[in-house]
ZALUM-824431 format. One record per atom (N, C-alpha, C): residue in one letter; x, y, z. Coordinates in steps of 0.02 Angstrom, whole numbers, plus 32768, in hexadecimal, padded with zeros to 4 digits. Each point is the difference from the previous one (the first is absolute). Last residue first. Example, Ala and Ser with C-alpha at 12.3 -4.5 7.8 and 13.67 -1.06 7.14 Angstrom:
// ZALUM-824431
s82827F908162 s802A803B8003 s7FD980378025 a800F7EE27FFC a7FD3803B8000 a802D803C8000 
***
This chain:
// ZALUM-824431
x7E1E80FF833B x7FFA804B7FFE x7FF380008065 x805F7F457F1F x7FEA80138046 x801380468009 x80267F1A7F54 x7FEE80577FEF x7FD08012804F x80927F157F7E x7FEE8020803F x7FF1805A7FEB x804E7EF97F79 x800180437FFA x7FB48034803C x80A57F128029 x7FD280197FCA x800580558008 x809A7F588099 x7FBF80207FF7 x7FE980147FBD x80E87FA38065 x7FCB7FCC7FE0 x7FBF801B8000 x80F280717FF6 x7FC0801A8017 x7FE07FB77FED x811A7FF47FEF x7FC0801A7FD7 x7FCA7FFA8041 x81098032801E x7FD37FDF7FF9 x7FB180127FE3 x80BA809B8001 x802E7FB98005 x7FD17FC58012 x7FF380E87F5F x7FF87FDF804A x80137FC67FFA x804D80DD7F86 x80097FC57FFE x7FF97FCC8043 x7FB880EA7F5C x7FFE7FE5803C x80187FA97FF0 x805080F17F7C x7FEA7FB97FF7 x7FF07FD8803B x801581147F92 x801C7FD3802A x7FDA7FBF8006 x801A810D7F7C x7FE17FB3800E x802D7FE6802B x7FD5810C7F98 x801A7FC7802D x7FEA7FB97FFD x7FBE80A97F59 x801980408030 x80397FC88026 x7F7E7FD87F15 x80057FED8038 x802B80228022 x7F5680627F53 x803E7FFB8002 x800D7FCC8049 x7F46801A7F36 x800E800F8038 x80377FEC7FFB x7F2C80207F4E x804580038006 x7FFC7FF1804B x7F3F80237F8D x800E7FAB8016 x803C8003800D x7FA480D57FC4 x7FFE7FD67FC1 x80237FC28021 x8042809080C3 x7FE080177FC1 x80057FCB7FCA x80777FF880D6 x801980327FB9 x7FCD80177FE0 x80187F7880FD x7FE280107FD0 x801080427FD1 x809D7F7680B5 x7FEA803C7FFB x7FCE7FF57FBA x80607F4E80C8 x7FE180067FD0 x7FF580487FE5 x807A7F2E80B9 x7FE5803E7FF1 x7FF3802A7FBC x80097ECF8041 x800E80497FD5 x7FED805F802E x802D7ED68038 x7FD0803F8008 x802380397FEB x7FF17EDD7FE2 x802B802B7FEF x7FD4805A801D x7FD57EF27FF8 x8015802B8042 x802D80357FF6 x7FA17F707F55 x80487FF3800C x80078039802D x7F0A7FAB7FF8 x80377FD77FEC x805080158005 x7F6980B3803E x80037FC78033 x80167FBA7FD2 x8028810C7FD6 x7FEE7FC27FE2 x80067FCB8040 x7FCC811C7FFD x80107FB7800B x7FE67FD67FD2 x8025810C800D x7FF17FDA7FDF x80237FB78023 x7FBB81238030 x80357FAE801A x7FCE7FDC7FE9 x800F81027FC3 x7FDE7FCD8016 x80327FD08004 x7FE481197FCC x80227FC38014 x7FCE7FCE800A x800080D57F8B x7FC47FF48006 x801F7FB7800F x804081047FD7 x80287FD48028 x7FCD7FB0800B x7FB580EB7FA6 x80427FEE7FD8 x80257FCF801A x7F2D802C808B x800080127FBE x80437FE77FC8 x800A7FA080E6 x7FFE802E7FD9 x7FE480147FC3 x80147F6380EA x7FDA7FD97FAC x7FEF80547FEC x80B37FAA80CC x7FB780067FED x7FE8800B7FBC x808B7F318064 x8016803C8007 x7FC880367FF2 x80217F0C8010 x7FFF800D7FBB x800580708003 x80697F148085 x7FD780308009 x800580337FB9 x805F7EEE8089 x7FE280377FB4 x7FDC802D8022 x80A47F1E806A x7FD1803C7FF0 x7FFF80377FE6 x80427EE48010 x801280487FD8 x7FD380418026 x808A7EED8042 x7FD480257FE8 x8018804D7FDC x80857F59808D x7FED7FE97FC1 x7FC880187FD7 x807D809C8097 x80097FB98011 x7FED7FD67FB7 x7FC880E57FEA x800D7FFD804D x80107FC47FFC x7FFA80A97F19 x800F7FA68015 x7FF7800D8043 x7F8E80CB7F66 x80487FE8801F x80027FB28024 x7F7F80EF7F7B x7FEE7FAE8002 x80477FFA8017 x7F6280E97FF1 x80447FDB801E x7FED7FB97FE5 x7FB081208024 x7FFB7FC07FD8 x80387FCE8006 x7F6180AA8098 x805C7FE57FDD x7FF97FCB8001 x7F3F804D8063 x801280427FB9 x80447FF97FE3 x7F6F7F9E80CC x8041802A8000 x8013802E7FBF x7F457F6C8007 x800680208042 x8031803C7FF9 x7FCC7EEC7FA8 x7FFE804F7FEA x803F80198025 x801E7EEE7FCC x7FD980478027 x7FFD80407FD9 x803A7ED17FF9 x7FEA80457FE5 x7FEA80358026 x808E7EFE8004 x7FE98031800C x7FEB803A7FF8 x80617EF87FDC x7FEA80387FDA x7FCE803C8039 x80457F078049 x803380147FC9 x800B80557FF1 x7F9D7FAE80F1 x7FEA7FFB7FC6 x8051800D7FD1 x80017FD180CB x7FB57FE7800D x7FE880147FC0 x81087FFC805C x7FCC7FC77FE1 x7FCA7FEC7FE1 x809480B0807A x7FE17FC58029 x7FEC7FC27FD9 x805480DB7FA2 x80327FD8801D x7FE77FB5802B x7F5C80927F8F x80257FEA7FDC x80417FC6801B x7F788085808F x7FD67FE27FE2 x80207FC37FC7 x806580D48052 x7FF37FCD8046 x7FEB7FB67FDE x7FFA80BD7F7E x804C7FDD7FF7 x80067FD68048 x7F2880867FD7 x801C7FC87FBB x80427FE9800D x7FD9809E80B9 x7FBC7FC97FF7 x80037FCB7FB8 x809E80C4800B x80217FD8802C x7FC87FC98012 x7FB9809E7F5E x802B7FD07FE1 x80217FE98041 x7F5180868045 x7FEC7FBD7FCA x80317FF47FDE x801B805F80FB x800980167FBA x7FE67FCE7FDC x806F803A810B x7FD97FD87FD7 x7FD480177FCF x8084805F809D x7FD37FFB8030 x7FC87FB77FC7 x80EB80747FB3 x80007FDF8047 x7FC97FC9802A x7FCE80BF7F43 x80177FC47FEB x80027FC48033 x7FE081078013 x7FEE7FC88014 x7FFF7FAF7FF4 x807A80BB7F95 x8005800E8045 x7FE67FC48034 x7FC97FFF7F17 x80347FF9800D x80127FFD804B x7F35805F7FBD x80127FBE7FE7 x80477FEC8033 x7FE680E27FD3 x7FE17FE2804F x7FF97FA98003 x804080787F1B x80397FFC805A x7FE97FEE8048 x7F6E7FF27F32 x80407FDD8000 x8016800B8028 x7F5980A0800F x7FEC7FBA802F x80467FC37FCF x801C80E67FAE x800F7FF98060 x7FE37FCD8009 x8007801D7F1A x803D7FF68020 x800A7FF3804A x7F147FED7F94 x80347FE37FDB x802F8000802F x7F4580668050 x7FE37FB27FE9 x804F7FD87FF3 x801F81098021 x7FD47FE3803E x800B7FA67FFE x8023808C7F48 x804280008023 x7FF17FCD802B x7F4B803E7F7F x80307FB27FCE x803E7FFD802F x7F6B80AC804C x7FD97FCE7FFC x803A7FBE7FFB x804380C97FD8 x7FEA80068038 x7FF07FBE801A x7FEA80437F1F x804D8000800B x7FFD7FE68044 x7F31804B7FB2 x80167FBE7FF4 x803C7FF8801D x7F5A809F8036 x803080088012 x80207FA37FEA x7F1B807B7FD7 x804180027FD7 x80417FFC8005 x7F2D7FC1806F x7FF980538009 x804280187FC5 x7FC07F1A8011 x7FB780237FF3 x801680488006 x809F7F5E804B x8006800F7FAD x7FDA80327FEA x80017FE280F1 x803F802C7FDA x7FFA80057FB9 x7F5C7F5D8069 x7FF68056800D x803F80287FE3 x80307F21801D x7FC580087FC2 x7FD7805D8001 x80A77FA28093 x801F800B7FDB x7FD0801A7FBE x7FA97FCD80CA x801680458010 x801F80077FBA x7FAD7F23801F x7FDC80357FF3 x801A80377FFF x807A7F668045 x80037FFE7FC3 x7FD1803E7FF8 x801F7FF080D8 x80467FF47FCF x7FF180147F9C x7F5D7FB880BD x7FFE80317FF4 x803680217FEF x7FF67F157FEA x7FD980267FEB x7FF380468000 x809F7F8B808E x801F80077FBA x7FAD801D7FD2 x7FC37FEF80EC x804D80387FEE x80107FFA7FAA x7F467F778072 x7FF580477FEF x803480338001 x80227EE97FD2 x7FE2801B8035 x7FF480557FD8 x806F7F1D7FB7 x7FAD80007FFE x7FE580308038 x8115800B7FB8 x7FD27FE18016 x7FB880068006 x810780417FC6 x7FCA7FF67FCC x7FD37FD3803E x80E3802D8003 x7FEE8035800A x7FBD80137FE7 x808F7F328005 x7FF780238050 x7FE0803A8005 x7FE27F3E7F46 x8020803E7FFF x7FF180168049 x7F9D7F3A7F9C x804C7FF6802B x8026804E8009 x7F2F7FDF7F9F x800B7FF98037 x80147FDF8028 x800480467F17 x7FF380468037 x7FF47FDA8032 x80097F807F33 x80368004802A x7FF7802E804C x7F8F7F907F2D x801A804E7FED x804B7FEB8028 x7FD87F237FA7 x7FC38027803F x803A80567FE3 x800A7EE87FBF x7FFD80247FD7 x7FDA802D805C x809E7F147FCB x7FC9801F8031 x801380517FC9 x803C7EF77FB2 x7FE280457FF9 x7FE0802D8044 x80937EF17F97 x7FCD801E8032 x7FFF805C800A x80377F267F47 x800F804D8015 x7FD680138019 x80047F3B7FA1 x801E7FFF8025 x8009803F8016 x7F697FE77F67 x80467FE67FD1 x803C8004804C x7F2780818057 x80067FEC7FC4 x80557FE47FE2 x7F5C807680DD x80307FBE7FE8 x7FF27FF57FC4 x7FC780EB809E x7FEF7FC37FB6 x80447FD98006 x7F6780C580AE x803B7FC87FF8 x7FED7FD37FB7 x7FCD8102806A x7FEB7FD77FD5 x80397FD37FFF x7F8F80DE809A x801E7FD47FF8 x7FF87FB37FB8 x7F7680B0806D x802E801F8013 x804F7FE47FE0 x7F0680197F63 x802A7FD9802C x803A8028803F x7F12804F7F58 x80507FFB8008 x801D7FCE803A x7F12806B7F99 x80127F988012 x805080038000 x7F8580D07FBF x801C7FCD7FD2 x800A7FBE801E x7F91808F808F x7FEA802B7FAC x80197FCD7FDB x804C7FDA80E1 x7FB67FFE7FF2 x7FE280157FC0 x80EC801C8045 x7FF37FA7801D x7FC6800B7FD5 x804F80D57FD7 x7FEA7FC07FE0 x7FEB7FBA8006 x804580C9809F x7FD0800C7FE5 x7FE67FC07FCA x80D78056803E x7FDE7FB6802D x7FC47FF97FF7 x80B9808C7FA7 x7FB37FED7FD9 x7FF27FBF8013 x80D7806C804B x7FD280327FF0 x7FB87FED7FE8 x80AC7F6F804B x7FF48024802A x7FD580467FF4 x7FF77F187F67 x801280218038 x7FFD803B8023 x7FAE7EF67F74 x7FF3805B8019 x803D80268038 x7FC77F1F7F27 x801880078041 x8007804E8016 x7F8B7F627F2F x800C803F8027 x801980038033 x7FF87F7A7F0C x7FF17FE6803C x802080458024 x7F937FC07EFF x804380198025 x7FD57FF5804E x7F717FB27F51 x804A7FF37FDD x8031801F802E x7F158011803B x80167FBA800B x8048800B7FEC x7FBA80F58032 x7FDA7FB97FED x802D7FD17FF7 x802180F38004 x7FCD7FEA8046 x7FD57FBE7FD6 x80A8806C7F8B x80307FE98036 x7FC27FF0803E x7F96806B7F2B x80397FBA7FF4 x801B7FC8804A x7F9480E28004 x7FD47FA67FEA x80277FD47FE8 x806F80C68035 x7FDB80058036 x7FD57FAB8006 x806580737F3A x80327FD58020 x7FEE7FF88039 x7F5C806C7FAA x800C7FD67FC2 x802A7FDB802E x7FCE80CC8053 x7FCA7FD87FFC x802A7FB77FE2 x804880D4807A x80157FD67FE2 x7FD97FBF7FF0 x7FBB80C38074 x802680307FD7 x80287FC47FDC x7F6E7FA4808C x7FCE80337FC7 x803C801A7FCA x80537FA280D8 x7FE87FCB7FBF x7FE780197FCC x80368082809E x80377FEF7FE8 x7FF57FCC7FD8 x7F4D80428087 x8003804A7FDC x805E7FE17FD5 x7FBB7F6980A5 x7FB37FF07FBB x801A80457FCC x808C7FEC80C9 x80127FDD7FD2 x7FC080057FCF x7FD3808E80B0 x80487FF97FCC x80127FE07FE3 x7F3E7FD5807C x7FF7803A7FD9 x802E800D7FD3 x803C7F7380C7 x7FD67FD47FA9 x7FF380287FE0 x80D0802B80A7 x7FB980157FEC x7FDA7FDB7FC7 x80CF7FED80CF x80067FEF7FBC x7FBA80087FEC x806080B780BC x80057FBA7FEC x7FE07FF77FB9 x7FD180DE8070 x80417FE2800D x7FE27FB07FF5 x7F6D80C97F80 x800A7FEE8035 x80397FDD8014 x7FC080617F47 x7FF9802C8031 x800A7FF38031 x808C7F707F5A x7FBF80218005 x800D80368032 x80B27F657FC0 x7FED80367FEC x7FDC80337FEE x80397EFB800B x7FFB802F8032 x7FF480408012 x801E7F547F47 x7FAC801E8020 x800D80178042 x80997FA17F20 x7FE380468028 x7FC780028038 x805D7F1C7F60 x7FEC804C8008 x8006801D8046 x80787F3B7FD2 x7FD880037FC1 x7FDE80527FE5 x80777F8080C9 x8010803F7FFC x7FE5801B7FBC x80327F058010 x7FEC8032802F x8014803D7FE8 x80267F287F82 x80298015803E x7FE980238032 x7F9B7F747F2B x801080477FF9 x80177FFA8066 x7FFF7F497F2B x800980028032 x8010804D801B x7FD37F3E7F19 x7FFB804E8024 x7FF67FFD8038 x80377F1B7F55 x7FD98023803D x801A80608012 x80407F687F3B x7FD07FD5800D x7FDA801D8034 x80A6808D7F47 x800B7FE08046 x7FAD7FD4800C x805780937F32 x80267FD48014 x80057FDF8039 x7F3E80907FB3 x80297FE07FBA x803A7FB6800C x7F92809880A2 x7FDE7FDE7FF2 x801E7FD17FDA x808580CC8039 x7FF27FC3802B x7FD47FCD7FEE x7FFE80B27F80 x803D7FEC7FF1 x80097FB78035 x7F2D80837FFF x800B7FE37FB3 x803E7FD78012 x7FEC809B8092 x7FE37FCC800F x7FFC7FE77FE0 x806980B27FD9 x80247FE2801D x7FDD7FC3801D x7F8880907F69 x80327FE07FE8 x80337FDF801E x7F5F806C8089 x7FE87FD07FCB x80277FD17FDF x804B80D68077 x7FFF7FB88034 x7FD17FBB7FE4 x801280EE7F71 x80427FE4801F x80047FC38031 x7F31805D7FCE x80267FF27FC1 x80487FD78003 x7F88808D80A8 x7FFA7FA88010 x800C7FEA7FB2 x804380ED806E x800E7FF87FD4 x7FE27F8B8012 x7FEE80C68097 x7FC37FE97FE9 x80157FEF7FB2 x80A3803E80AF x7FCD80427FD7 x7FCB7FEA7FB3 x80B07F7D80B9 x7FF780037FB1 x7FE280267FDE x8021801C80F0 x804280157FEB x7FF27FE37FA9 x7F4B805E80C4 x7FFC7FCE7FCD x80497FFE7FC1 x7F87809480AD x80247FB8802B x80097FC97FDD x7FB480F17FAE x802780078049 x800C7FCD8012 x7F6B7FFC7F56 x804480147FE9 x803180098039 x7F3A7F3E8032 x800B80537FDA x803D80097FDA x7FD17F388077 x7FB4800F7FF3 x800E80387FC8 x80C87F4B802E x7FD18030801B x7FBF801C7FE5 x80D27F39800E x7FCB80137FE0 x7FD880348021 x80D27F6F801E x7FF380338036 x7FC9802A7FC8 x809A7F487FF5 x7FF580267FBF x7FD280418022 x805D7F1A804C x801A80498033 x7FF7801F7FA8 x802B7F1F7FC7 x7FC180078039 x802C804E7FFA x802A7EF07F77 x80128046801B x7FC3801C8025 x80427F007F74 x7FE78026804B x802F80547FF1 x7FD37EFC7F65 x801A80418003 x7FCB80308047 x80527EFF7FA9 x7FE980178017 x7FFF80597FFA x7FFC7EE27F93 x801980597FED x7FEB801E801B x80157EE9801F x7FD6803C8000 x802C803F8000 
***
C-alpha cells in the first residue's frame, strides 16, 4: 500500500486567517496528484482554522464558514477515500468529519502510528490558556496586525518549543516509540518541521506545514518500507526533499487496524 499523509494547512474562514487566500484550485490539483499515485490519504490535523472566532476555542460556526469558503476539496477530504485525524486547532472535527485522535495501520509488515501530535507538546493543552492564545492571535490578524501575529504563532512559540523540549515534545514521543519497538513508521504534525529521519530501526516523518508555494507531504510505501518527504511541483511533478528506509526487525501478525 501507497500511503500519502500531510496536515497543518490551517484553512480559514476569511482573508485574515486564511494563508491560501481561498486559492482551492491549487489544493485540487494537489489532490488530483495524491489520488493518482497513492492507495490511501491521510490528513494530520490542523486541516483548518476554527479557532478564530468571536469566541475562544475550536468553533463549528468556523469551520462550516471555512468549508463554505472551500467547498469542493472540503467534500472530497470529508469522505470514505481519506482518513481525518484532528488537531490542536480544529478539534472541532472529531464531530463534523468523524476525525480520529489517532490512527494505527498494519500493512506489508509495517506497523504505522499516524497522530498530529499537540499532546505531547508541553505547551499545548485541552485547557482555556492555549485557546485564548490562539484566539487573541486571530484578533491580531482581524485588526491587521499579521506580522505580529506570524512572530507570536511562528518564531517565539519555536523557541518556547525548544526551551521546553526537556519537558517532552512529539518528536522525543515518536523517537521514544520508535527506539522501543512499538512501531516501524511514525507520523506527525504540529510542529511545522519538516523532517524524516531513522530512530533505531524505524522512521519518523513530518510533513511540515502545507504552504501555498510549499505544498509538502510524506509518502509511504509499506511493501519496501520506504518513507519519502515530498514537495508537490505542479502538473503531477514533485521533488523528494528526504527519505529514509524503516528496517523492522520483526513482523506485526495483525491485519490491517484503523482506530480513533
Amino acid at each position: 500500500m501507497r500511503i500519502a499523509t500531510f496536515g497543518d494547512l490551517h484553512l480559514g474562514p476569511n482573508i485574515f486567517s486564511d494563508r491560501f487566500q481561498n486559492d482551492e484550485e491549487h489544493l485540487l490539483r494537489f489532490d488530483d496528484h495524491l489520488r493518482g499515485s497513492h492507495d490511501r490519504i491521510v490528513l494530520v490535523g490542523d486541516i483548518f482554522q476554527t479557532d478564530y472566532g468571536s469566541r475562544p476555542g475550536s468553533r463549528p460556526e468556523v469551520l462550516e464558514a471555512a468549508m463554505e469558503r472551500y467547498p469542493r476539496i472540503s467534500n472530497r477530504w470529508n469522505s470514505a477515500s481519506c482518513a481525518l485525524i484532528y488537531g490542536n486547532h480544529d478539534a472541532v472535527i472529531q464531530e463534523r468529519m468523524r476525525a480520529a485522535k489517532e490512527i494505527f495501520l498494519n500493512d506489508n509488515g509495517s506497523r504505522i502510528w499516524l497522530t498530529h501530535g499537540h499532546h505531547f507538546d508541553p505547551l499545548i493543552s485541552e485547557g482555556p490558556i492555549p485557546f485564548a492564545f490562539s484566539w487573541m492571535m486571530g484578533q491580531f490578524r482581524r485588526m491587521g496586525r499579521r506580522s505580529l501575529a506570524d512572530f507570536l504563532e511562528g518564531q517565539f512559540f519555536t523557541t518556547c518549543q525548544q526551551m521546553a523540549r526537556s519537558l517532552g515534545s512529539p518528536m522525543c514521543a515518536a523517537q521514544n516509540a520508535l527506539l522501543l519497538g512499538q512501531y516501524d513508521i511514525v507520523i506527525m504534525g504540529h510542529t511545522h518541521q519538516p523532517n524524516c529521519v531513522r530512530f533505531g530501526n524505524g522512521v519518523y516523518a513530518n510533513s511540515g506545514a502545507c504552504l501555498p508555494n510549499q505544498l509538502g507531504y510524506i509518502s509511504i510505501d509499506t511493501l519496501t518500507k520506504r518513507v519519502e518527504l515530498r514537495e508537490f511541483q505542479g502538473n503531477n511533478r514533485f521533488r523528494v526533499v528526504r527519505s529514509a528506509l524503516a528496517t523492522p526487525s520483526s513482523i506485526c501478525p495483525h491485519g490491517l487496524c484503523w482506530d480513533g
